[in-house]
ZANUDREN-67041 format. One record per residue: residue number from 0; residue in one letter; x negated, y, z of N, C-alpha, C in turn. Coordinates in nm, 4 decimals. Layout:
% ZANUDREN-67041
SITE    nr   rest         nu         nv         nw        cau        cav        caw         cu         cv         cw
SITE   NUM      a          X          Y          Z          X          Y          Z          X          Y          Z
...
END
This chain:
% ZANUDREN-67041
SITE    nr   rest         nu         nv         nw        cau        cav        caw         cu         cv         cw
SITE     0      x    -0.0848    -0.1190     0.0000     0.0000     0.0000     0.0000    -0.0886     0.1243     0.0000
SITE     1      x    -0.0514     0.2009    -0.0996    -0.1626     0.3148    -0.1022    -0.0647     0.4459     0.0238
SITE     2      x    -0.1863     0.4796     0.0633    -0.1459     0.5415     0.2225    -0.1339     0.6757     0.1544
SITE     3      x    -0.0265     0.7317     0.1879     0.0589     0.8892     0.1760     0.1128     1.0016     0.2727
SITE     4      x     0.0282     0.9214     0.3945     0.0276     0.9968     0.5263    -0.1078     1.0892     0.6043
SITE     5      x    -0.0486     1.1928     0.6264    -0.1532     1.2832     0.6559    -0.1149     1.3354     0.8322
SITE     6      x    -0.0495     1.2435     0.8855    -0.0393     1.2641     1.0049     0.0550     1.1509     1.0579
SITE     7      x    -0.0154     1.0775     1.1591     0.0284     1.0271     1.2510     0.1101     1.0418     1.3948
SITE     8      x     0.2129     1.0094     1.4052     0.2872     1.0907     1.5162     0.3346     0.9490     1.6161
SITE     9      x     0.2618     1.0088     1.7561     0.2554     0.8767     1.8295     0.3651     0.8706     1.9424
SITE    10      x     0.4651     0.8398     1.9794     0.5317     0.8071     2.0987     0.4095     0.8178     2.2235
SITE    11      x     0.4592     0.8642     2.3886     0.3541     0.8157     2.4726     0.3887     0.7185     2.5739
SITE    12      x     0.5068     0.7726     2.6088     0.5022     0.6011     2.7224     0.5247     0.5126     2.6428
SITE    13      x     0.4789     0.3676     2.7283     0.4932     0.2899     2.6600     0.3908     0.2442     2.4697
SITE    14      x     0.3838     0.3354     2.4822     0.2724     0.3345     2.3350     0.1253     0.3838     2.3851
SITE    15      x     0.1216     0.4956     2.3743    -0.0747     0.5250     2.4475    -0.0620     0.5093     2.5721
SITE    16      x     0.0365     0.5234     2.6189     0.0540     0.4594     2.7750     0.1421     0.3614     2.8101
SITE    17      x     0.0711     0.3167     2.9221     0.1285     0.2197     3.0264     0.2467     0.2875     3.1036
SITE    18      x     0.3565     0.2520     3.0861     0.4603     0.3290     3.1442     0.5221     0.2239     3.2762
SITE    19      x     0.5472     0.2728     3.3838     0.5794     0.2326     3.5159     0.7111     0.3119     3.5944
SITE    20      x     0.7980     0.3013     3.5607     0.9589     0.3872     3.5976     0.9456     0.3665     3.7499
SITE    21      x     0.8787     0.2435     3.7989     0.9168     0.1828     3.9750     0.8653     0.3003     4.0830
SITE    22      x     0.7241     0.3171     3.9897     0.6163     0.3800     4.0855     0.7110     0.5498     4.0902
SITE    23      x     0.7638     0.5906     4.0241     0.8476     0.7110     3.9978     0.9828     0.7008     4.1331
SITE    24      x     1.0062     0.5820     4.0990     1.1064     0.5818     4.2475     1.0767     0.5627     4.3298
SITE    25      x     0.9282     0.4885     4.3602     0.8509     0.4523     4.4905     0.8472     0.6085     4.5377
SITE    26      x     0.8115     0.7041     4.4924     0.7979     0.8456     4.5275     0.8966     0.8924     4.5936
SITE    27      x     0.9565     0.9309     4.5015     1.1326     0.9767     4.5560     1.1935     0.9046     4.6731
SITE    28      x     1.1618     0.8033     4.6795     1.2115     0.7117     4.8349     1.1672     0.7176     4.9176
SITE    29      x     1.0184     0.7752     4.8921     0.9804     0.7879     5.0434     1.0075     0.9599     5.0784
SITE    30      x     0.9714     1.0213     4.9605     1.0161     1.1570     4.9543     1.1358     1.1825     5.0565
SITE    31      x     1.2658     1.1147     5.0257     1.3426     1.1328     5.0081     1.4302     1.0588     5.1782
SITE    32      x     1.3983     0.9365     5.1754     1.4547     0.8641     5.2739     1.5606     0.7406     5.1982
SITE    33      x     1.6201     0.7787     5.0780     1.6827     0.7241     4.9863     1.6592     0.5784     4.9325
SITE    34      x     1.7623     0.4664     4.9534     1.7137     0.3629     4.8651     1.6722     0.3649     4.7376
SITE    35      x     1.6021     0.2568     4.6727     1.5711     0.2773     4.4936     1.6723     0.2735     4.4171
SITE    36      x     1.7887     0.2227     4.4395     1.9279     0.1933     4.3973     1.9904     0.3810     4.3783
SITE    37      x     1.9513     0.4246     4.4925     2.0375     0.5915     4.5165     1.9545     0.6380     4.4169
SITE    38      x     1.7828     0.6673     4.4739     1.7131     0.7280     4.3149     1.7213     0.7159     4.1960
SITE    39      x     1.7397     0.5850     4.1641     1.7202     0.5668     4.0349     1.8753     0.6047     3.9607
SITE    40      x     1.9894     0.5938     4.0375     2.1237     0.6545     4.0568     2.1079     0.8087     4.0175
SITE    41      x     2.0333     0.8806     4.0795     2.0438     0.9709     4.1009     1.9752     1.0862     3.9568
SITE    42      x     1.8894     0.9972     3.9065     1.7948     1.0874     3.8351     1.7948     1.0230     3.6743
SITE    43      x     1.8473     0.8694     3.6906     1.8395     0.7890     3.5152     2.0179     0.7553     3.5092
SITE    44      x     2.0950     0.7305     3.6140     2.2309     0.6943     3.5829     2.3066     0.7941     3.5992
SITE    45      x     2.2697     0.8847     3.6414     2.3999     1.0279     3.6343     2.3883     1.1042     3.4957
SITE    46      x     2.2560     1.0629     3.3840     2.2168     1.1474     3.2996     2.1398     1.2822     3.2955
SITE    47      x     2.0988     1.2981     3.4235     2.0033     1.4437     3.4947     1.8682     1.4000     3.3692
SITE    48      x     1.8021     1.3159     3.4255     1.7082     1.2699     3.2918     1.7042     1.2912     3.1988
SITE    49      x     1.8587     1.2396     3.0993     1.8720     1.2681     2.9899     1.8533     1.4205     2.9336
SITE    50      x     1.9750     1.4927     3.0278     1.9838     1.6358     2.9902     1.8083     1.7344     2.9993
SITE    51      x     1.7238     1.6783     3.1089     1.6059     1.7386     3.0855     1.5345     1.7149     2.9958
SITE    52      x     1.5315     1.5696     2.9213     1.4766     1.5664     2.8059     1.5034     1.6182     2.6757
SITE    53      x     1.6843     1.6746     2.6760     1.7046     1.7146     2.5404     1.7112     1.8885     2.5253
SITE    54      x     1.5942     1.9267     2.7156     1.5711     2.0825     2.7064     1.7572     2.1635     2.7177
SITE    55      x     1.8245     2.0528     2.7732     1.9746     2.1502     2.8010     1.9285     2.1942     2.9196
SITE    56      x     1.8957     2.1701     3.0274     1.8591     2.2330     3.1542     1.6856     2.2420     3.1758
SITE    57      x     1.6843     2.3906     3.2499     1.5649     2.4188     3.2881     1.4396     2.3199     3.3397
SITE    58      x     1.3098     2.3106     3.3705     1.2377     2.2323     3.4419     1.3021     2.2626     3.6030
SITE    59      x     1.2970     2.3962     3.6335     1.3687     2.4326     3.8101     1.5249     2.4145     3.8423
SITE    60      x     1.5566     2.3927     3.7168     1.7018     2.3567     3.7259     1.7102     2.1830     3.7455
SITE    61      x     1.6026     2.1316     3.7042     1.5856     1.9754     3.7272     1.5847     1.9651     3.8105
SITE    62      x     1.4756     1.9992     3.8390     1.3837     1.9796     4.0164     1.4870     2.0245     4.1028
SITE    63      x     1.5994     2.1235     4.1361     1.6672     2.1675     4.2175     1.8068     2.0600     4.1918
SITE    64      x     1.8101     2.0164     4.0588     1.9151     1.9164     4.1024     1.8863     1.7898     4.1537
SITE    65      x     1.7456     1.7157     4.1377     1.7132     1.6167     4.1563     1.7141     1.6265     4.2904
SITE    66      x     1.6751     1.7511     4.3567     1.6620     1.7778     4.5345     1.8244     1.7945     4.5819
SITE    67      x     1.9050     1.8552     4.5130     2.0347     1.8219     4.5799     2.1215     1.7211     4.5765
SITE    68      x     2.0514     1.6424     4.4988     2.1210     1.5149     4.4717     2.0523     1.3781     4.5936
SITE    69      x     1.9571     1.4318     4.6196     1.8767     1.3376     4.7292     1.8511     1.3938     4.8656
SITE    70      x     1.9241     1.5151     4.8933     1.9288     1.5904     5.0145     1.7859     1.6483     5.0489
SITE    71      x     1.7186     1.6552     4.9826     1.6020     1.7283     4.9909     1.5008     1.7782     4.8944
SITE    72      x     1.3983     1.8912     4.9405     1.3229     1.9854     4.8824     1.2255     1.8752     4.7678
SITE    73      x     1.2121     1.9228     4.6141     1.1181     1.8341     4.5554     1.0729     1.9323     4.4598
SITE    74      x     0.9375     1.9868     4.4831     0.8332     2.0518     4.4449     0.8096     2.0197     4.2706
SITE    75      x     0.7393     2.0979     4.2512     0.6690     2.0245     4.0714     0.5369     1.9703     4.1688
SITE    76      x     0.5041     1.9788     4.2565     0.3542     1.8959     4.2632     0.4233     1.7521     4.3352
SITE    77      x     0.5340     1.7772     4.3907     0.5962     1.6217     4.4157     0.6231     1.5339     4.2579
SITE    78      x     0.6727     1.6450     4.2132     0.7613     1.5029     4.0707     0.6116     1.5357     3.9752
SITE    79      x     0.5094     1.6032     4.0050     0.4055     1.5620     3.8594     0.3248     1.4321     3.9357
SITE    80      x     0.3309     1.4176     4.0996     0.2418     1.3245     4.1732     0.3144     1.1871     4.1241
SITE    81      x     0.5056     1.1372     4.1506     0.5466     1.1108     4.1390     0.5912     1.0401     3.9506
SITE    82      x     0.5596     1.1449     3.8941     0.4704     1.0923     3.7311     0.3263     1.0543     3.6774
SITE    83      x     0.2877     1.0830     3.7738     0.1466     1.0625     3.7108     0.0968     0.8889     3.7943
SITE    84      x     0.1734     0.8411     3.9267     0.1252     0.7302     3.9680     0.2605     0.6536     3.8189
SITE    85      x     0.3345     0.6639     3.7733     0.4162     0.6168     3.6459     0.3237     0.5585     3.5107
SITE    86      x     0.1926     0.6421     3.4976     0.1744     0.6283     3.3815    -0.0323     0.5744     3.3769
SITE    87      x    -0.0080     0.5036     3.2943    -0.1627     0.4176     3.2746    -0.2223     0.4224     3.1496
SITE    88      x    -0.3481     0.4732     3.1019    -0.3854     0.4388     2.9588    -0.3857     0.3154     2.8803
SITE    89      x    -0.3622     0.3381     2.7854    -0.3221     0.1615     2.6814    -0.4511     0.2419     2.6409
SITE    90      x    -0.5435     0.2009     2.6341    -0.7425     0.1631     2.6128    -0.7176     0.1452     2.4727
SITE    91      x    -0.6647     0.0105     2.4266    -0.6506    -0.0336     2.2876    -0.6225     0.0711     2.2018
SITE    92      x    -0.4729     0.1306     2.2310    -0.3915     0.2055     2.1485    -0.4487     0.3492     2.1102
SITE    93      x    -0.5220     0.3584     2.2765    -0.6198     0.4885     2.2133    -0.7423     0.5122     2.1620
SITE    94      x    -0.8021     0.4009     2.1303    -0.8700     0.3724     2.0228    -0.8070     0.3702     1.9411
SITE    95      x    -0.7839     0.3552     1.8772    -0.6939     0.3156     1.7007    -0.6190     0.4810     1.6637
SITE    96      x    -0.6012     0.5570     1.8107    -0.5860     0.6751     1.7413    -0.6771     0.7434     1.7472
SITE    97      x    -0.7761     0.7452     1.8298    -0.9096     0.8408     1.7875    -0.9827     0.7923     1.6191
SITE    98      x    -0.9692     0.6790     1.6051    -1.0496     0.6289     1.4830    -0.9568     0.6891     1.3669
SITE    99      x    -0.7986     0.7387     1.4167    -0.7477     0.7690     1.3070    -0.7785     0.8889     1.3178
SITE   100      x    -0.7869     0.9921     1.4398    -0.7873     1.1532     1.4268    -0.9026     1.1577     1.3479
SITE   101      x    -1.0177     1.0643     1.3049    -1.1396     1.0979     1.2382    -1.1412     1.1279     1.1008
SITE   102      x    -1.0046     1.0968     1.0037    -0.9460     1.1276     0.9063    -0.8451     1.1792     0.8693
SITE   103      x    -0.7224     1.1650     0.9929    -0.5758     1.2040     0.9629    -0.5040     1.2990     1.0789
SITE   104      x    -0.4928     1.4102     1.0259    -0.3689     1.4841     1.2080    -0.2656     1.3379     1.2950
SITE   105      x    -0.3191     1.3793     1.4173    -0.2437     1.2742     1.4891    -0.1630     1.3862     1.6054
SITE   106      x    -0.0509     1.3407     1.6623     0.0061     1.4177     1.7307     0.0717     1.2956     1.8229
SITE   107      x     0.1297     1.4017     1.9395     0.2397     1.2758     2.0614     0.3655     1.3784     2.0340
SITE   108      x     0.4663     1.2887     2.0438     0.6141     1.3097     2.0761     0.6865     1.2529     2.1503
SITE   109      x     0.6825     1.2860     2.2406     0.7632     1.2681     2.3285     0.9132     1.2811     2.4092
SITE   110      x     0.9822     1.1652     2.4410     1.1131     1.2547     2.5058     1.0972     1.2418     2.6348
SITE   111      x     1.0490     1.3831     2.6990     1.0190     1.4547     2.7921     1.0795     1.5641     2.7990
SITE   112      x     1.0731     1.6237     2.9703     1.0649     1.7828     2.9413     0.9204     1.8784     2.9855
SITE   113      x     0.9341     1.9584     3.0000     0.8032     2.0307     2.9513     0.7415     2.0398     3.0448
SITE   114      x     0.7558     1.9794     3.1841     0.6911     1.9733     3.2923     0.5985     1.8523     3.2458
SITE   115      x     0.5868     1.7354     3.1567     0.5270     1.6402     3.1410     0.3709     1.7100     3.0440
SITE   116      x     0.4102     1.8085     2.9457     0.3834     1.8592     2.8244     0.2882     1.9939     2.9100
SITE   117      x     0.3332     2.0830     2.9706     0.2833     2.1669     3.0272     0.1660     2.1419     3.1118
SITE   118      x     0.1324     1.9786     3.1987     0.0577     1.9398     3.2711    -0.0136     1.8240     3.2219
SITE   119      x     0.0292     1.8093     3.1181    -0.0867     1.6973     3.0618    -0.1946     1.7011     3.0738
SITE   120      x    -0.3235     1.7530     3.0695    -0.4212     1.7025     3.1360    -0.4497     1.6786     3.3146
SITE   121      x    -0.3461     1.7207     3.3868    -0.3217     1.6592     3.4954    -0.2599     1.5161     3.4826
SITE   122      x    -0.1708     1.4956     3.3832    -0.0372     1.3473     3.4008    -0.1540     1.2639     3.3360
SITE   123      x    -0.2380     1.3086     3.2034    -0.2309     1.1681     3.1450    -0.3622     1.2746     3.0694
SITE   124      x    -0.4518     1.2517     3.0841    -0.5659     1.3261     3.0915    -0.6393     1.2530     2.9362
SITE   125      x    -0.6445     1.1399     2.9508    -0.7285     1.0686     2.8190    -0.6301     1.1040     2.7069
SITE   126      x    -0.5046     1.1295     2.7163    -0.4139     1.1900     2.5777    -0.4653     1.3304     2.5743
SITE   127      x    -0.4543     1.3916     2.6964    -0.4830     1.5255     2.6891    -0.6328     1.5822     2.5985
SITE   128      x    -0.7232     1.4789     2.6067    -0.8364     1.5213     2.5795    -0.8230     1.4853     2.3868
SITE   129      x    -0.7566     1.4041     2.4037    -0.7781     1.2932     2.2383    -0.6471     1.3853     2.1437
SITE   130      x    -0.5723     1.4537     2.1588    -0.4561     1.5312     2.0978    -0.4455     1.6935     2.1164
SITE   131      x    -0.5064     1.7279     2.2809    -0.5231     1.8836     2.2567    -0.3737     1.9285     2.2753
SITE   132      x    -0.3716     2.0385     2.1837    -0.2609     2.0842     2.2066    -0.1396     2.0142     2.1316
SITE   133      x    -0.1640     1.9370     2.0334    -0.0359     1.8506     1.9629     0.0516     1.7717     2.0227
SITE   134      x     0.0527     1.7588     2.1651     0.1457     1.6895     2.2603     0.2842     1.7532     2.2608
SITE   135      x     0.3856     1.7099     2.2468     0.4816     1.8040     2.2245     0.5712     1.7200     2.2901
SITE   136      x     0.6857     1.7747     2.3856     0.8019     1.7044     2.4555     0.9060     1.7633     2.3950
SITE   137      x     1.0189     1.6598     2.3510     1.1492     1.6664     2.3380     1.1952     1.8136     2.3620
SITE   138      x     1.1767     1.8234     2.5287     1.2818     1.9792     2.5723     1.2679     2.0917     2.4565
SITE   139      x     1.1732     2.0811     2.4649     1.1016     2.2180     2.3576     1.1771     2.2675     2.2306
SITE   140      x     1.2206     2.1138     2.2002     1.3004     2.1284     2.0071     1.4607     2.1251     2.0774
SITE   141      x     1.4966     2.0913     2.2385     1.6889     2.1482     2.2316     1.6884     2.0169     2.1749
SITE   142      x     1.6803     1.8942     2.1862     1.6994     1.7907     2.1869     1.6016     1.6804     2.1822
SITE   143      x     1.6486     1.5392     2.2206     1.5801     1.4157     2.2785     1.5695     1.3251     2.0991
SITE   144      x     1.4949     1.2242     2.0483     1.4555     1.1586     1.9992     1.5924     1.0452     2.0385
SITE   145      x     1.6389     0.9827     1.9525     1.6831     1.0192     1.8057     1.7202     1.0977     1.7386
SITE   146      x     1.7442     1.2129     1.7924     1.8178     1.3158     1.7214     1.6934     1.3350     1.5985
SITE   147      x     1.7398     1.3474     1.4708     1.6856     1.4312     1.3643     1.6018     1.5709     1.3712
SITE   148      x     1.6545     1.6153     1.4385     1.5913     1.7842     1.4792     1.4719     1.7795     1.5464
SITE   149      x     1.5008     1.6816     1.6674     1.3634     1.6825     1.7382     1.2414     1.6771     1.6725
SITE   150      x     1.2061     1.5698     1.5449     1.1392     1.4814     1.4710     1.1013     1.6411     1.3766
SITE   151      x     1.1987     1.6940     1.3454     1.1558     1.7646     1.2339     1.1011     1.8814     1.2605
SITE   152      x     1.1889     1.9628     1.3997     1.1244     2.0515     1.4735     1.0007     2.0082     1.4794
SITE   153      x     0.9245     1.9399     1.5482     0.7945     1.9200     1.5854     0.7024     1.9149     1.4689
SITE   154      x     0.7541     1.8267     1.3443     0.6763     1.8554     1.1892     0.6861     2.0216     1.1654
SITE   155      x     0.8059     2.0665     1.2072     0.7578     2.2511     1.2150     0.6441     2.3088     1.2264
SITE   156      x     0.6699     2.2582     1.3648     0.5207     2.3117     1.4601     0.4009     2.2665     1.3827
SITE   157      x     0.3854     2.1552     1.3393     0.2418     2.1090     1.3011     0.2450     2.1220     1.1574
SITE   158      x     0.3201     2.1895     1.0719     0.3057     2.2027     0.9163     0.2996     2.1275     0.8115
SITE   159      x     0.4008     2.0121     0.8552     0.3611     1.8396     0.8130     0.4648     1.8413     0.7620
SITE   160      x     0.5253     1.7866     0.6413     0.5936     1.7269     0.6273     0.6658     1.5805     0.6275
SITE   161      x     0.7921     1.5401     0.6387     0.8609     1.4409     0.6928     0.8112     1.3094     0.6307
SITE   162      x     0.7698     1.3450     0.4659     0.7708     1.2201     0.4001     0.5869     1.1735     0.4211
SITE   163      x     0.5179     1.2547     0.5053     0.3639     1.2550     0.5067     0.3441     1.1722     0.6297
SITE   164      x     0.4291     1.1674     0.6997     0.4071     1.1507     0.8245     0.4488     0.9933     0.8942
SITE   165      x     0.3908     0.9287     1.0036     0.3482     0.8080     1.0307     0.3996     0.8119     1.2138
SITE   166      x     0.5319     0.8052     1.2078     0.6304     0.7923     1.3530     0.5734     0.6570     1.4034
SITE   167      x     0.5407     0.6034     1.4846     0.4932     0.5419     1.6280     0.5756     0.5088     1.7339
SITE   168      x     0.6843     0.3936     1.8003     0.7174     0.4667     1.8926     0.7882     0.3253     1.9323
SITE   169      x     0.7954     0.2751     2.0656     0.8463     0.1486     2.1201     0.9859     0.0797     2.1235
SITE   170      x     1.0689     0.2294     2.0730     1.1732     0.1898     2.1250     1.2492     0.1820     1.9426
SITE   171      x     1.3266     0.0513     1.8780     1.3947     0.0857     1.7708     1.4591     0.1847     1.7158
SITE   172      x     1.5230     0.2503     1.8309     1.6256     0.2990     1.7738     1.5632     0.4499     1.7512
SITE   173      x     1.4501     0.4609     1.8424     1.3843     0.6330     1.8004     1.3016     0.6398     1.6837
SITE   174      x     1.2909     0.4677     1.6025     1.2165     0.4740     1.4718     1.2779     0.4354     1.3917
SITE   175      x     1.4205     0.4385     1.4169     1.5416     0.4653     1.3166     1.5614     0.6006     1.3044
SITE   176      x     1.6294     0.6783     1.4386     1.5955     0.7900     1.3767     1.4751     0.9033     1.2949
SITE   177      x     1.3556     0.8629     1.3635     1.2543     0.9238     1.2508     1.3032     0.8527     1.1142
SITE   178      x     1.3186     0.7465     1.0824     1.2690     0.6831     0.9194     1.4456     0.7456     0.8559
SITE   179      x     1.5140     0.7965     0.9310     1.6403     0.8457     0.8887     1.6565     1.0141     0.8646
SITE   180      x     1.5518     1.0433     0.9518     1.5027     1.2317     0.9094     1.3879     1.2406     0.7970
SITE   181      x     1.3491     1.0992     0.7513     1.2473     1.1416     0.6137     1.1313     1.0816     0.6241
SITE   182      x     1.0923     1.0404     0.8104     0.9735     0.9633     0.8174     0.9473     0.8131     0.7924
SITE   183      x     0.8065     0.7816     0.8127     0.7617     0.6553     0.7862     0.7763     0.6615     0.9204
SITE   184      x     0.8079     0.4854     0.9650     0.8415     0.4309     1.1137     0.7396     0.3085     1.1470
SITE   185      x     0.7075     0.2741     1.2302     0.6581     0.1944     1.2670     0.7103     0.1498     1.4626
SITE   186      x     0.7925     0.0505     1.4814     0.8203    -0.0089     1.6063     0.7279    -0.0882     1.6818
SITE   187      x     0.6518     0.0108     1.7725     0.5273    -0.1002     1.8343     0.5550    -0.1765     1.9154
SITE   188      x     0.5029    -0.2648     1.9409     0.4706    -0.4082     1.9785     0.3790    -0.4465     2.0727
SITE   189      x     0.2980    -0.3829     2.0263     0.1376    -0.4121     2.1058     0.0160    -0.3685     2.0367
SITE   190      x    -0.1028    -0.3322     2.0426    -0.2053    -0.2709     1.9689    -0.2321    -0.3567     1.8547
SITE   191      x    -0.2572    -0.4874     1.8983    -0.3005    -0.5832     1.8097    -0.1844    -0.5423     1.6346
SITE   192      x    -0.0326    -0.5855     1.6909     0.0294    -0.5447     1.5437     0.0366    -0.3942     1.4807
SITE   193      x    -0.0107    -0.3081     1.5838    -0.0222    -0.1534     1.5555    -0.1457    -0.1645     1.4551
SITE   194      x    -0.2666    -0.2268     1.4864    -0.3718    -0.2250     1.3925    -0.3195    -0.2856     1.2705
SITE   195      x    -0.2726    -0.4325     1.2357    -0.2319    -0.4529     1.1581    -0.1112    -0.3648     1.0644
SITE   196      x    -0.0390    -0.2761     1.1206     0.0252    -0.1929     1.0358    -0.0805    -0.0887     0.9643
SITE   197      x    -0.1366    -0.0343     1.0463    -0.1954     0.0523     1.0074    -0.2877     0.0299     0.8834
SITE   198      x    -0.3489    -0.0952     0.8796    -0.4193    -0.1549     0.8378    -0.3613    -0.1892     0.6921
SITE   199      x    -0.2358    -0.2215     0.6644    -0.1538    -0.2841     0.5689    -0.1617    -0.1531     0.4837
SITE   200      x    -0.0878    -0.0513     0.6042    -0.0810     0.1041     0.5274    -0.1924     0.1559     0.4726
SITE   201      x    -0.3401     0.1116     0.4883    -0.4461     0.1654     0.4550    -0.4998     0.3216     0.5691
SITE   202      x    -0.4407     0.3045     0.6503    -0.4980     0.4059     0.7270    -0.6028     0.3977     0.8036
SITE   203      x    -0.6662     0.2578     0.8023    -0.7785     0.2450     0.9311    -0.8614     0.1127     0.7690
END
């Protein structure tokens, strides 16, 4: 396959990172006094999560609901401590994108909000160093991944176009929506079949 991509666009949890949701409620519970059942209630099943990732509510509008929803005060140095024991480098995966930044724009997309994006080289430091400023969270584009906009907003920002570009990302249905706004998709797996795509595509 002759390769027609001039930028790679990588998902991060779960793809360059090791993603850990438990260690996120281990926080909040002790924070908090709260079982893991109430937290995880509180912050992934009421949709508070959701709405911060698709940038409808503020970062202090989070944090102040996540604290009234658990009867107490929760700082940004609580929920970035509380994210950052969440997340682990995939070693593999970030190899295969430094070897690609050596020829092709690589970027992260993320559905986050901008407290993740704003502190990245505090959360997740080996992305921070290997992407720079191309880290980009969801909130930013006013909506979460699948949405179309998000995907294309962010090709905004980086001057890429849809049909150039090489989406990354663990979950199906967010590499349906990229390959449905114009991009090339790829559903990872594990590094090992990530090389082999890449590989098929002629990018490495």
């Amino acid at each position: 396959m002759t390769a027609l991509i001039s930028l790679v666009l990588f998902d991060m949890d779960d793809v360059l990172s090791y993603y850990d949701r438990s260690a996120r409620v281990d926080h909040f519970s002790a924070l908090s006094g709260h079982t893991h059942e109430t937290v995880h209630q509180a912050i992934w099943g009421s949709g508070l999560e959701d709405r911060a990732d698709a940038g409808l509510i503020t970062d202090d509008e989070y944090l102040a609901a996540i604290g009234e929803t658990l009867g107490c005060r929760v700082t940004r140095n609580d929920w970035l401590a509380a994210r950052r024991a969440s997340m682990s480098p995939n070693l593999e995966v970030l190899a295969l994108a430094r070897s690609l930044a050596a020829r092709y724009s690589v970027a992260v997309l993320t559905n986050n909000c901008r407290l993740v994006t704003d502190n990245i080289h505090y959360l997740n430091p080996m992305v921070a160093e290997l992407f720079g400023p191309h880290v980009y969270a969801s909130a930013s584009f006013g909506a979460a991944k699948p949405a179309a906009r998000t995907y294309l907003s962010c090709l905004d920002s980086l001057g890429v176009s849809a049909a150039e570009t090489l989406f990354i990302d663990d979950l199906e249905v967010n590499v349906t929506g990229a390959i449905n706004a114009g991009l090339h998709g790829h559903v990872f797996t594990g590094a090992a079949s990530l090389s082999e795509e890449l590989a098929r595509r002629k990018l490495l």
